[in-house]
C-alpha positions as CSV (number, residue, x, y, z in Angstrom):
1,X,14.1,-4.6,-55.3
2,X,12.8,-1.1,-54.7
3,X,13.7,1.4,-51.3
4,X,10.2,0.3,-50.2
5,X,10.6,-3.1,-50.9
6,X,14.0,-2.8,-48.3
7,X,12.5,-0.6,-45.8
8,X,9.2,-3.0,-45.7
9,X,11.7,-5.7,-45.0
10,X,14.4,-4.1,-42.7
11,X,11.0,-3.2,-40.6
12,X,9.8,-7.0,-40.4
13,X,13.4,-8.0,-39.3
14,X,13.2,-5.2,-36.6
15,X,9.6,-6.5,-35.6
16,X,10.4,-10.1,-35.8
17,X,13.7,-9.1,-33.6
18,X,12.1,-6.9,-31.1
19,X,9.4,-9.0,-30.8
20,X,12.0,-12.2,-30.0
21,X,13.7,-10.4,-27.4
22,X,11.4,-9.0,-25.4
23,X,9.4,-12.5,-25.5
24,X,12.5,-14.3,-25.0
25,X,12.9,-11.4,-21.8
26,X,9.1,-12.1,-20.4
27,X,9.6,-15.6,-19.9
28,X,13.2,-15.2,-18.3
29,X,11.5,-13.1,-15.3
30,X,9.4,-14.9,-12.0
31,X,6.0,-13.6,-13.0
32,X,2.8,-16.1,-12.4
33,X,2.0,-17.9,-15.6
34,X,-1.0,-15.3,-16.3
35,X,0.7,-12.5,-16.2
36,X,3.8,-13.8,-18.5
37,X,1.0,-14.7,-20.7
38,X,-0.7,-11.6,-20.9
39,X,2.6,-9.8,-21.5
40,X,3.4,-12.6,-24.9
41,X,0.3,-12.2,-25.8
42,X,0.4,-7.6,-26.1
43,X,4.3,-8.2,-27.4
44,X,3.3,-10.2,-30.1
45,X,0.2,-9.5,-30.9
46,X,0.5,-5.0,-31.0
47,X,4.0,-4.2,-32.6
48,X,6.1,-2.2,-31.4
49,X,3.7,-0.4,-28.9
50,X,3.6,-3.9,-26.4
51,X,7.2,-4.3,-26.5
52,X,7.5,-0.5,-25.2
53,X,4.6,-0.7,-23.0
54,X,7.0,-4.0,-21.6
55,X,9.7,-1.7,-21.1
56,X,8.2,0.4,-19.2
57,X,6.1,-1.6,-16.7
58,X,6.9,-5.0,-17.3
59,X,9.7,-5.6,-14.6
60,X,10.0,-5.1,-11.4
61,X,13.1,-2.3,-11.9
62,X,14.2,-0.6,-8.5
63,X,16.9,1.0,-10.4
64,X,21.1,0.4,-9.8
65,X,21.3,3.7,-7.4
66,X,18.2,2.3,-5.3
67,X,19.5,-1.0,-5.4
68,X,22.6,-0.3,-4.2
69,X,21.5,2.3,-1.7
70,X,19.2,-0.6,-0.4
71,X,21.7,-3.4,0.0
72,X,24.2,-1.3,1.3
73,X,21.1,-0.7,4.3
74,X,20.2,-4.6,5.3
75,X,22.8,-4.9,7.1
76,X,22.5,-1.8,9.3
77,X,18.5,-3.4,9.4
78,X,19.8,-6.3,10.1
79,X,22.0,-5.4,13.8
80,X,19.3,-2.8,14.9
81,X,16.9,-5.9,15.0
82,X,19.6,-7.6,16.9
83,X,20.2,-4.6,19.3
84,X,16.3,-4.0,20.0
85,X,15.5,-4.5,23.8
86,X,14.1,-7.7,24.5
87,X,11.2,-6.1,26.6
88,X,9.8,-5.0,23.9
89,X,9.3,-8.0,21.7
90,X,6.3,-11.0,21.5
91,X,7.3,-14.4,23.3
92,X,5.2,-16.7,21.9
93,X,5.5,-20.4,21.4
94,X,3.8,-22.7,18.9
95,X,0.7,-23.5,20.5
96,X,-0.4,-20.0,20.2
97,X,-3.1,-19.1,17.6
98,X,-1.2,-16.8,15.3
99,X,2.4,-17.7,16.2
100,X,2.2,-18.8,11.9
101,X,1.0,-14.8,11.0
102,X,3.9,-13.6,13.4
103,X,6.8,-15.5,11.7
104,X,5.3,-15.2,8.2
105,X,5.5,-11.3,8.8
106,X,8.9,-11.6,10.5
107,X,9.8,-13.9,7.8
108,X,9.1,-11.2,5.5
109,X,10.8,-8.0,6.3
110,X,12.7,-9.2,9.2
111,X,10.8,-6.7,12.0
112,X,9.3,-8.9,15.1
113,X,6.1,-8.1,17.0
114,X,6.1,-5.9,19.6
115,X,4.6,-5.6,23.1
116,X,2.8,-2.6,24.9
117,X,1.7,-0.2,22.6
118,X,-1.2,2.3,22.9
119,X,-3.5,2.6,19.4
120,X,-6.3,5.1,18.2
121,X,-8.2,4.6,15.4
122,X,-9.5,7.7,13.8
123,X,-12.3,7.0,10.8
124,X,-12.6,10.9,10.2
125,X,-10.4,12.7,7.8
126,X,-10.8,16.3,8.8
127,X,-10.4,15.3,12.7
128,X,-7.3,13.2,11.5
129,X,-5.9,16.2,9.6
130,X,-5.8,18.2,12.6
131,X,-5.0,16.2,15.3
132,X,-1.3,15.3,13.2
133,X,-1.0,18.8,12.9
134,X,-1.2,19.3,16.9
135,X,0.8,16.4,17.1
136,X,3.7,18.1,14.8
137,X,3.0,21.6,17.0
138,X,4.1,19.5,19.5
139,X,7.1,17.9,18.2
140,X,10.3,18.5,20.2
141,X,13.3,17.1,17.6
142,X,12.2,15.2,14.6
143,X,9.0,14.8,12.1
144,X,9.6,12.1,10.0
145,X,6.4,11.7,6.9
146,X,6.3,10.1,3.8
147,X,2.8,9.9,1.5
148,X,1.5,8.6,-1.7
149,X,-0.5,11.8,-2.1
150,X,0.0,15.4,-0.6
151,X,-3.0,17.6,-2.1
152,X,-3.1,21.2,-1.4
153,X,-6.2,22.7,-0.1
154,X,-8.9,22.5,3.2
155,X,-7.0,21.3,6.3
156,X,-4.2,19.4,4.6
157,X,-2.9,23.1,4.7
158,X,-3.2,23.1,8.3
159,X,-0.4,19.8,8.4
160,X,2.2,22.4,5.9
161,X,1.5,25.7,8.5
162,X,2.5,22.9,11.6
163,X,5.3,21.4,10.4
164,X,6.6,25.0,9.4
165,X,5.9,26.2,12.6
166,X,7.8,23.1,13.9
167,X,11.6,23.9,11.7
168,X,11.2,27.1,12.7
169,X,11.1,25.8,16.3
170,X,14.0,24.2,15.3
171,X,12.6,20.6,14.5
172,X,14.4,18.5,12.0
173,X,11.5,18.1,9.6
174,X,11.8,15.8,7.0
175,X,8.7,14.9,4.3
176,X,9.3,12.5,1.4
177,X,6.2,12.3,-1.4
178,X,6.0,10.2,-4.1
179,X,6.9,12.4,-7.7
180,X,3.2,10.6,-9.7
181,X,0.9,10.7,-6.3
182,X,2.0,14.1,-5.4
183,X,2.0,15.6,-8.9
184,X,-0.1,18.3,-8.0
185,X,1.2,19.4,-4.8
186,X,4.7,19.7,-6.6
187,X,3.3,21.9,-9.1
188,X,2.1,24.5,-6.2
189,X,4.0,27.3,-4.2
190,X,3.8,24.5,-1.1
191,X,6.7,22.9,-1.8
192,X,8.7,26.2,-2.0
193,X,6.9,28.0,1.2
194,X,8.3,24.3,3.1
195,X,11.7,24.4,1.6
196,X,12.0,28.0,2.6
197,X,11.0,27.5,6.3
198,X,13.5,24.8,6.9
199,X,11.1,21.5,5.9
200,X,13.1,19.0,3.9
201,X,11.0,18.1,1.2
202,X,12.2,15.1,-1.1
203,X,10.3,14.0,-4.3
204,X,10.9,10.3,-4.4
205,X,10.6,7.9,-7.6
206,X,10.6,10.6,-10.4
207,X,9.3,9.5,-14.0
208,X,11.0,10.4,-17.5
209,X,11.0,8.5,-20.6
210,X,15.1,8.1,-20.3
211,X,14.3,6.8,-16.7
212,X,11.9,4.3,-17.5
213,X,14.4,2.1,-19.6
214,X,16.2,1.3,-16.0
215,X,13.3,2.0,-13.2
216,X,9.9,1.1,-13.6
217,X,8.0,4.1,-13.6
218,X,5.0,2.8,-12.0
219,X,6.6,1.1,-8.8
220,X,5.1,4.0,-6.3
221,X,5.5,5.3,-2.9
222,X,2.2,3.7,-1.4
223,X,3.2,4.3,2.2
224,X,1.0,7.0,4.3
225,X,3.6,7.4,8.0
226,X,4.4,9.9,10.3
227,X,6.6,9.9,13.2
228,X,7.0,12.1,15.2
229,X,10.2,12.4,18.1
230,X,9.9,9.0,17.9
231,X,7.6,7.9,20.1
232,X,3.9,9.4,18.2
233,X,3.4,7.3,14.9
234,X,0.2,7.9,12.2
235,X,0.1,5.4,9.8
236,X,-3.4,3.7,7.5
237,X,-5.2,5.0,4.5
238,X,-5.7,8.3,4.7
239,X,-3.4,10.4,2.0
240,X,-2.3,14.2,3.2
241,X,-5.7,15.3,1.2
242,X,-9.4,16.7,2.7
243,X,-11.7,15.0,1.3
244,X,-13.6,18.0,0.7
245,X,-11.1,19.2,-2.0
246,X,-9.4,15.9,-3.2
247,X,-11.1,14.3,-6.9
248,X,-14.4,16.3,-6.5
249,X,-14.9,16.1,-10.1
250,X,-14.3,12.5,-9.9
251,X,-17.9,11.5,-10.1
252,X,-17.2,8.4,-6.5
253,X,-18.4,11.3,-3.8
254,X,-15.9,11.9,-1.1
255,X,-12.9,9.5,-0.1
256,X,-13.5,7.5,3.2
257,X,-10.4,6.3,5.0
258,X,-9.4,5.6,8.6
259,X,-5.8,5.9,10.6
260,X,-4.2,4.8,13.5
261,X,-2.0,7.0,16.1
262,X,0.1,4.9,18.0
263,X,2.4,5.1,21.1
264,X,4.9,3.1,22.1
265,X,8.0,0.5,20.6
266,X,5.9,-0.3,17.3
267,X,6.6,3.5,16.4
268,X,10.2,2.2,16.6
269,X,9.2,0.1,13.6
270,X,7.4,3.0,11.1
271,X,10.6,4.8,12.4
272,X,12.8,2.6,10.4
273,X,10.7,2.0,7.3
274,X,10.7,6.0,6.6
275,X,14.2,6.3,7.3
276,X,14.8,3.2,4.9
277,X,13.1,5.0,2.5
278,X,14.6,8.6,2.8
279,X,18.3,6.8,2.5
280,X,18.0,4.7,-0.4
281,X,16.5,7.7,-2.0
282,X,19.0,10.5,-1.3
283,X,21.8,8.1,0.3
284,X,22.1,10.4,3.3
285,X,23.5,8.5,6.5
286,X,20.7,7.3,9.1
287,X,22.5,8.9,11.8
288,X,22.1,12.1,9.9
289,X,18.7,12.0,8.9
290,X,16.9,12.2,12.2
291,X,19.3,13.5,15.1
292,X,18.2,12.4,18.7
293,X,16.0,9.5,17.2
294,X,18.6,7.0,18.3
295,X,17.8,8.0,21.7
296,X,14.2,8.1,21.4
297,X,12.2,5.7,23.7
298,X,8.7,4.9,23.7
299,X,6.7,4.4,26.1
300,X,5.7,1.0,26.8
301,X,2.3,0.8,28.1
302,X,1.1,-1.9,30.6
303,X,-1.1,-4.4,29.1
304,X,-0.9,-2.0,25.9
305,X,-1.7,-4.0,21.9
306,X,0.8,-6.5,20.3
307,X,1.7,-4.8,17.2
308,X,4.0,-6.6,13.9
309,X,4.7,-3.6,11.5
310,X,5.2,-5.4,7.9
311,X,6.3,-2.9,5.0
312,X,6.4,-4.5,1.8
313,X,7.6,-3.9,-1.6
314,X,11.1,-3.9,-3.9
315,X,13.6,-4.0,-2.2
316,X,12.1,-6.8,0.0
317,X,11.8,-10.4,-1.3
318,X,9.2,-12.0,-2.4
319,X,5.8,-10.8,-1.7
320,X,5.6,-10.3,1.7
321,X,2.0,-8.9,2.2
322,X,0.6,-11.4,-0.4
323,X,1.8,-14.3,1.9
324,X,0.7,-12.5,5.1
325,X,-3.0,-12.2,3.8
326,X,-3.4,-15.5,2.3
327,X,-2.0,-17.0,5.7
328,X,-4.3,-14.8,7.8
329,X,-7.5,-15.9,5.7
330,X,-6.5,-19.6,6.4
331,X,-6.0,-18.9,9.5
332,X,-9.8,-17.8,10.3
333,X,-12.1,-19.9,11.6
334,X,-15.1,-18.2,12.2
335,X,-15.2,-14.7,10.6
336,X,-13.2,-12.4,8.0
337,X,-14.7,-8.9,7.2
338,X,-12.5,-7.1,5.1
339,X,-12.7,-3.7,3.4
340,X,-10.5,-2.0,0.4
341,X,-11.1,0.3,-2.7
342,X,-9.3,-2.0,-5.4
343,X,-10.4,-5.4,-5.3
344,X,-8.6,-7.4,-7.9
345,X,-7.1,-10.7,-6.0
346,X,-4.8,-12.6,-8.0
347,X,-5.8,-16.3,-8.2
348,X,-4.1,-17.6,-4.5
349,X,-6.1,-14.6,-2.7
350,X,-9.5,-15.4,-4.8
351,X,-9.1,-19.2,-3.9
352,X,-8.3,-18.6,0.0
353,X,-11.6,-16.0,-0.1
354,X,-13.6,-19.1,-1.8
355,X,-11.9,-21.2,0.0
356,X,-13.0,-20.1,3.5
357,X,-16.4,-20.0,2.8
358,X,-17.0,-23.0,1.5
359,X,-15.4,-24.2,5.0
360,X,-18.1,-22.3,7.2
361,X,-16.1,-18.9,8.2
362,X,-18.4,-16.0,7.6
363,X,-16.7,-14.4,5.2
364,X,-17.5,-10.4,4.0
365,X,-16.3,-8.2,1.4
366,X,-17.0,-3.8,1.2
367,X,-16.2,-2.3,-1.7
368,X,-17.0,1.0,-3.2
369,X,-20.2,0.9,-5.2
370,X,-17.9,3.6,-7.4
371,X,-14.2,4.0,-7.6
372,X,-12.3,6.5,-9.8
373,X,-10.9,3.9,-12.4
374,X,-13.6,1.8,-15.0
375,X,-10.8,-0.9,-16.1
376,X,-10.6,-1.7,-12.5
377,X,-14.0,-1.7,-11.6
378,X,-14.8,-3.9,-14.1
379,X,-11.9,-6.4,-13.4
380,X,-13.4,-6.1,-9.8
381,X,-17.1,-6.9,-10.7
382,X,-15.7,-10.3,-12.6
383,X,-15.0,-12.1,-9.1
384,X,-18.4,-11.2,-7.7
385,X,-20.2,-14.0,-9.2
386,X,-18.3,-17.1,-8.1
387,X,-17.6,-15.7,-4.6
388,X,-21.7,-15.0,-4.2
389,X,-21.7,-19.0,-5.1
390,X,-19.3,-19.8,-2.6
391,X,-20.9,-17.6,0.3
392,X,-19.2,-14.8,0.3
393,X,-20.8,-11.7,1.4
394,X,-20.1,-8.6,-0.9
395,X,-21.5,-5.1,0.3
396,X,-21.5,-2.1,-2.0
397,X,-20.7,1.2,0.0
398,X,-22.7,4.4,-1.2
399,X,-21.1,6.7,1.3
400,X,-17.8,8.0,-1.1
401,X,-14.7,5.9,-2.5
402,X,-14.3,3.6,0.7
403,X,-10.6,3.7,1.0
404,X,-10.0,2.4,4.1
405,X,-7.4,-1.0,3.9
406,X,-8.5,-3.7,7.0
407,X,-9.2,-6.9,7.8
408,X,-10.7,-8.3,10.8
409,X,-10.6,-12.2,11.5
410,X,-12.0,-13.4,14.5
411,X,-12.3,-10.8,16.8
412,X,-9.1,-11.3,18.1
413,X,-7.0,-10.1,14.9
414,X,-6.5,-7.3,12.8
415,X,-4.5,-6.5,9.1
416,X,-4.9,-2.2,8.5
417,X,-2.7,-0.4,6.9
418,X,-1.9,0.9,3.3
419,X,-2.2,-2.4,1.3
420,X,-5.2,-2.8,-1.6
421,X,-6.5,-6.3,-2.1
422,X,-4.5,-6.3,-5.7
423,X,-2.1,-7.7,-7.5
424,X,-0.5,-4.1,-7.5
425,X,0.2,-4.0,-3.9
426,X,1.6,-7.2,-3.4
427,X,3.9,-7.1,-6.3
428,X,4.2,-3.1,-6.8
429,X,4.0,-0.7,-4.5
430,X,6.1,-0.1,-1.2
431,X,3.1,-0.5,1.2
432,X,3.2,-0.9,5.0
433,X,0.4,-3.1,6.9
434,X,0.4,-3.5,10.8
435,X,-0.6,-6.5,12.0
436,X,-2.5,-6.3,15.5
437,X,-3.0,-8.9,17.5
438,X,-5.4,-7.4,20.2
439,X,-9.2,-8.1,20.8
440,X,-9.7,-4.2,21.5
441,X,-8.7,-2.8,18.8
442,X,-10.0,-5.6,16.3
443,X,-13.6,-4.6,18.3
444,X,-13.1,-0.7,17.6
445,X,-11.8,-1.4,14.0
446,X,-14.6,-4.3,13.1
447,X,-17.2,-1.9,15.0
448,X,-15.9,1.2,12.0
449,X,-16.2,-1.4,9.7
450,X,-20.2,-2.6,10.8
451,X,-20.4,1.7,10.1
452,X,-19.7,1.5,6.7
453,X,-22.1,-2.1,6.4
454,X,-24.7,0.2,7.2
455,X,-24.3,2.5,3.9
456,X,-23.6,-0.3,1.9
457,X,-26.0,-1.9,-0.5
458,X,-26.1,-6.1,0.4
459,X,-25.5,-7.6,-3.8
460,X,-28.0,-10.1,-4.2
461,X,-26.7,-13.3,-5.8
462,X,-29.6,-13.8,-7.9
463,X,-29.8,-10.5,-8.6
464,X,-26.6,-10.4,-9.3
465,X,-26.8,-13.6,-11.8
466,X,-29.6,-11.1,-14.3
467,X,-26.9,-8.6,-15.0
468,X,-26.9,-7.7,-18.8
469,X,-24.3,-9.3,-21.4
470,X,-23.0,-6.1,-21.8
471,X,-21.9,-5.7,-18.3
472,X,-20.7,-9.5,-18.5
473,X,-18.4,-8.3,-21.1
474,X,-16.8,-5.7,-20.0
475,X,-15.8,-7.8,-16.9
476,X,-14.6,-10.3,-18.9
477,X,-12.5,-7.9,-21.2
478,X,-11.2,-6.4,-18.0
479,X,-10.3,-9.4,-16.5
480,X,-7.9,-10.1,-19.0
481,X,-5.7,-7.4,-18.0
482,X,-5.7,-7.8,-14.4
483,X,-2.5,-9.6,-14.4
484,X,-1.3,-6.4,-15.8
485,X,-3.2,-3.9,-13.6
C-alpha cells in the first residue's frame, strides 16, 4: 500500500470519527427536532467544515468563568427579590385577566410585576439620543448602560460628551458593549477619550478562534438599558447609533426604533439585569459596581403603569421570552398587532400566530419591506403564505428597517422591548422585554404602531399566491436553515 493509499485512509477514519462524535454530540443536547436535524444533516453531509461550523455555534456555551460568575449571583438575585418592599409589587389573584403572563414572566427570571411607575415612549431616534444625554448631564451618582451596538457619529456623540461630563462630575459611569455589535466603535478613539475621562468601558463577549471551542461566539449582548441614579431607566430598540450615520450603505433606508424612559420601582428591575451582566463579566462585587444604588428609591407614582421586566437569555433557564409570547398570543381575544425586523418564528410561535386567527382575534404583522440580511428575509417571506390563509394581516413598511420590538394585545397589554420574533432571541441572545399591563400606554404604543401601518404596503394574499418560482425557492432554500439562523 502506498503513502497515499494510508493518508487517503487515515483521512476517512478521521472523517468517519469526527463525523460520529459530533453527531453522537447533536443528539445529546435539548434542541427541537428541526434544528438537531439540520445540524446531522451539515455534519454529515459537508466534511469537516459542518463539524467546525458545530463547534462554533452549535451549543448554547456561556463559558466556565461566566457560568460560574452567574451561579455564584442567583443567590444574591434570589434575597434581593425577597427583601423588595411589598408596596411595590402586583397583588393579583386568579380571576384577573393576565395573572397567567405575570407568573409565566416571574416564573421565568424570577422578577415580579411592579406597581406605580411613570413611562414615555419616544418613536424618534435623534430626540431619544438627546434627551438620555440630558438625562446623564443630570445624573448625581451612577450611569449604569449596556448596548448591542455603540456607533460613533451624529448625536450618538452627544451620549459619549454627557457621560464624560458626568465622571468628571464625579459620577460612577459604567458602559458595557457587546465586543461583535460594537466592533466599530472599539476600533475608534471613543473608547480611549471615555476611558481617559473616568467612563468604565467594558467589552463584553469577545470572539477568537481559541475561544470559540468553550463559548459560543455568537451568543450576543442584545440588551439596549440605561439607568441612571437609579430611579431614570431607558430601555427598547433603539442601539447607541443615529440613524443618519448607522448602515447607510446598507441599501434598507434609515433604522426606525422606539424607547421607553421610565420612572419609578421597575427601574429597580433594569437596575439589576445590568449589574448582573457587568459581574458575571468582570466578577466585580455588586456592592462595588454602583455605589449609592443600594439606597436609591424610586418614585412611586399614584395610579402610575404595572410594569414585569423579563430579561432572557443563558444564564436563565429555559426560554423564557419564547414562553412569555406564545402565552400572551393565547391569551388575546380580540386583537394582536405586533411589529419586529426579523421575523422567523419557530414552529410553536407560527402555530399560536395561525392559531389566533383562525379563532377570530384580528391578528397583524409589520415587517420591514427590506432588512439588511437576504438569508433572513427570505426565511421571513416563507411564513407569509400560510398565515395570509389563516387571516393574518402582514404589512410591509417602506419607511427604513422598522426596528422597533412590540406587541399590543387588546388594548389593555403591551410586550416592548429588545426581543426579535426569532428563534435567535428566544434561544440566543440576552434580551430584556417589559411587559406592561396598562391601557395608556398600550393606547400610545398601539397608536406609534397605526404610524408605521400608514407607510406600510398591505400584501395582498392573492397577489401574494402569483409570486415567481424563483422567489418560491429561495424561501424554501432559506427556510431550511432557519433552525440554524
Amino acid at each position: 500500500m502506498t503513502l497515499s493509499d494510508h493518508l487517503g485512509s487515515l483521512a476517512a477514519a478521521a472523517h468517519i470519527a469526527i463525523t460520529a462524535a459530533f453527531a453522537v454530540r447533536a443528539l445529546m443536547q435539548r434542541h427541537p427536532p428541526s434544528t438537531t436535524l439540520a445540524w446531522l444533516l451539515l455534519i454529515v453531509g459537508v466534511p469537516y467544515f459542518g463539524a467546525v461550523l458545530y463547534l462554533l455555534m452549535g451549543e448554547r456555551q456561556l463559558g466556565r468563568r461566566r457560568g460560574s460568575h452567574a451561579r455564584a449571583l442567583v443567590p444574591l438575585l434570589q434575597d434581593w427579590v425577597r427583601q423588595l418592599p411589598p408596596a411595590m409589587l402586583s397583588r393579583h389573584d386568579r380571576d384577573d385577566r393576565w395573572f397567567s403572563i405575570r407568573r409565566t414572566a416571574q416564573g421565568a427570571a424570577g422578577l415580579p410585576s411592579t406597581v406605580g411607575n411613570r413611562l414615555d415612549l419616544r418613536g424618534d431616534s435623534s430626540a431619544i439620543l438627546l434627551a438620555i444625554a440630558d438625562d446623564i448631564r443630570g445624573a448625581q451618582h451612577t450611569v449604569l448602560m449596556e448596548f448591542y451596538i455603540w456607533n460613533p457619529g451624529g448625536d450618538a456623540d452627544r451620549v459619549a460628551e454627557a457621560l464624560m461630563d458626568a465622571a468628571a462630575r464625579g459620577v460612577s459611569c459604567r458602559v458595557l458593549l457587546d465586543a461583535v455589535g460594537s466592533a466599530a466603535f472599539f476600533r475608534s478613539p471613543w473608547p480611549a477619550h471615555l476611558r481617559n475621562a473616568g467612563v468604565s468601558v467594558v467589552e463584553t463577549l469577545s470572539v477568537g478562534l481559541l475561544r470559540a471551542a468553550f463559548v459560543r461566539f455568537d451568543l450576543r449582548l442584545h440588551r439596549k438599558i440605561i439607568v441612571i441614579d437609579g430611579v431614570i431607566g431607558w430601555t427598547g430598540s433603539l442601539n447607541l447609533v443615529d440613524p443618519r450615520c448607522f448602515k447607510q450603505d446598507a441599501g434598507v433606508g434609515e433604522w426606525v426604533d422606539a424607547m421607553a424612559r421610565i420612572e419609578g420601582p421597575a427601574v429597580e428591575m433594569l437596575a439589576g439585569i445590568v449589574l448582573w451582566d457587568w459581574c458575571i463579566e468582570t466578577g466585580d462585587a455588586i456592592a462595588n459596581v454602583a455605589p449609592g444604588l443600594a439606597n436609591a428609591v424610586g418614585t412611586q407614582f399614584e395610579d402610575g403603569a404595572e410594569v414585569q421586566v423579563l430579561p432572557s437569555g443563558p444564564g436563565f433557564e429555559g426560554e423564557g421570552a419564547q414562553r412569555l409570547f406564545l402565552a400572551t398570543l393565547y391569551g388575546a381575544l380580540d386583537e394582536i398587532v405586533l411589529t419586529t425586523p426579523y421575523f422567523v418564528p419557530d414552529e410553536p410561535l407560527f402555530l399560536a400566530l395561525e392559531a389566533a386567527a383562525l379563532r377570530g382575534v384580528r391578528v397583524t404583522v409589520i415587517v420591514p419591506a427590506r432588512i439588511d440580511s437576504i438569508l433572513v428575509r427570505h426565511a421571513s417571506r416563507w411564513f407569509f403564505e400560510p398565515l395570509l390563509a389563516a387571516g393574518v394581516r402582514i404589512l410591509q413598511f417602506h419607511g427604513g428597517l422598522l426596528h422597533t420590538k412590540s406587541v399590543t394585545v387588546d388594548g389593555s397589554l403591551a410586550l416592548f422591548g429588545t426581543t426579535n420574533l426569532d428563534i435567535r432571541s428566544f434561544r440566543l441572545n440576552f434580551e430584556v422585554t417589559l411587559v406592561i399591563y396598562d391601557p395608556q400606554f398600550t393606547a400610545a404604543l398601539r397608536a406609534l404602531q397605526a404610524r408605521y401601518e400608514r407607510e406600510a404596503h398591505l400584501i395582498d394574499p392573492q397577489s401574494w399566491a402569483r409570486r415567481s418560482t424563483r422567489a418560491r425557492l429561495a424561501e424554501h432554500a432559506a427556510h431550511l436553515a432557519s433552525p440554524l439562523l
